[in-house]
C-alpha positions as CSV (number, residue, x, y, z in Angstrom):
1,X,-30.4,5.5,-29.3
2,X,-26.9,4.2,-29.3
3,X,-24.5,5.5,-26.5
4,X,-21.6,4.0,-28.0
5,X,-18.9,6.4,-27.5
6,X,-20.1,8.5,-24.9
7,X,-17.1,9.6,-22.1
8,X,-17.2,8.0,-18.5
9,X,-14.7,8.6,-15.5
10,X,-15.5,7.0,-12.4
11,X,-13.3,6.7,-9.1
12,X,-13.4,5.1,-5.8
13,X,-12.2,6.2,-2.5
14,X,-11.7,4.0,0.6
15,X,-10.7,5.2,4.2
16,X,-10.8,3.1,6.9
17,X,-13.9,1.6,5.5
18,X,-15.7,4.8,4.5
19,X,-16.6,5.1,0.7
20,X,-16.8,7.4,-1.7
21,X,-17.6,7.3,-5.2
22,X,-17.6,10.4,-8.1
23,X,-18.8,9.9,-11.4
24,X,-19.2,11.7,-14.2
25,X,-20.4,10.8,-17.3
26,X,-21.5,12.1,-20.6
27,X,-25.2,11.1,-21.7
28,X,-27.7,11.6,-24.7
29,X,-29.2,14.9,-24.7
30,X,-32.3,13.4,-24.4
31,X,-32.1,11.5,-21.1
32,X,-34.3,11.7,-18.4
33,X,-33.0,10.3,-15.3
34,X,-34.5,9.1,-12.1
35,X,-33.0,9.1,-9.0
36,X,-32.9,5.8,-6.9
37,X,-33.8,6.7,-3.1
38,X,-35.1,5.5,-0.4
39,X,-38.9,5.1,-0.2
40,X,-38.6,6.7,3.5
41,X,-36.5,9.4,2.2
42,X,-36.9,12.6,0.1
43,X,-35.3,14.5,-2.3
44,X,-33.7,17.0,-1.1
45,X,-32.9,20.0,-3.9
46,X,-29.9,21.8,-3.7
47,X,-29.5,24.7,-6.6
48,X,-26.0,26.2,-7.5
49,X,-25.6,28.0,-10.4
50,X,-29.1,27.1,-11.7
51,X,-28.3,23.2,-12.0
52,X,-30.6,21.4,-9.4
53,X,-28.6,19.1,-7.4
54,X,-30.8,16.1,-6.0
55,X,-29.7,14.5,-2.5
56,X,-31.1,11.6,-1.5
57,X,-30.4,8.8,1.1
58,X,-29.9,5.1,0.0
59,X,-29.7,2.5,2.3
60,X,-26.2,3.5,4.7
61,X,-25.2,6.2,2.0
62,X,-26.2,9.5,1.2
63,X,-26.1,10.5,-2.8
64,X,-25.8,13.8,-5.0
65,X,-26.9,13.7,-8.6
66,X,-27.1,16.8,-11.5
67,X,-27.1,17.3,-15.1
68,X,-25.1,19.7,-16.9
69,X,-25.3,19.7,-20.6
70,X,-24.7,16.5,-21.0
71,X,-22.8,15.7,-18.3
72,X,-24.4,13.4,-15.4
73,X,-22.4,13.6,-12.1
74,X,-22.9,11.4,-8.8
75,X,-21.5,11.5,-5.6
76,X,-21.9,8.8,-3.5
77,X,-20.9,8.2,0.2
78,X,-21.2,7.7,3.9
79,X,-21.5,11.8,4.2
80,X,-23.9,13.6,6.0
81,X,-26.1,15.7,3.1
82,X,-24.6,19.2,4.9
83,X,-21.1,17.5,4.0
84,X,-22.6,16.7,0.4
85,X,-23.9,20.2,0.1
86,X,-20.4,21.5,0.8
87,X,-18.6,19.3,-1.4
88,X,-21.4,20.3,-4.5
89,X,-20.9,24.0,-3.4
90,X,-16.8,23.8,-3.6
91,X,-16.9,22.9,-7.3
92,X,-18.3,26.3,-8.2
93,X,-16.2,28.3,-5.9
């Protein structure tokens, strides 16, 4: 299925070296992702609001991923998954 204009906003943040990343884009109804990890690592699932956020650790980074509607949002960075967790829960608050 074309995806041609589908929304995407991505941005960067650098610190002294320390990343992070948020994106959000919109995706066909019908997609099924899968979430790159670690083989070591598992996913960790974090529910808010009855959207399933998936944690998962990737190399040096630590990333949050969830659908809703469709809207696929990342967060990607050198935070600890507690960190993660907090940043996921202050976007519902």
């Amino acid at each position: 299925k074309s995806m041609k204009g589908l929304l995407a906003f991505t941005a960067k943040y650098d610190v002294s070296g320390e990343e992070l990343y948020i994106s959000i884009r919109q995706v066909d109804i019908d997609f099924h992702p899968t979430v790159e990890k670690n083989d070591k690592e598992m996913v960790y699932i974090h529910t808010v609001n009855n959207i399933e956020h998936q944690i998962t650790s990737d190399v040096k980074q630590n990333k949050a991923v969830w659908h809703n509607g469709v809207w696929e949002c990342m967060i990607t960075a050198t935070l600890s998954r507690d960190e993660l967790i907090a940043m996921i829960d202050s976007i519902y608050d």
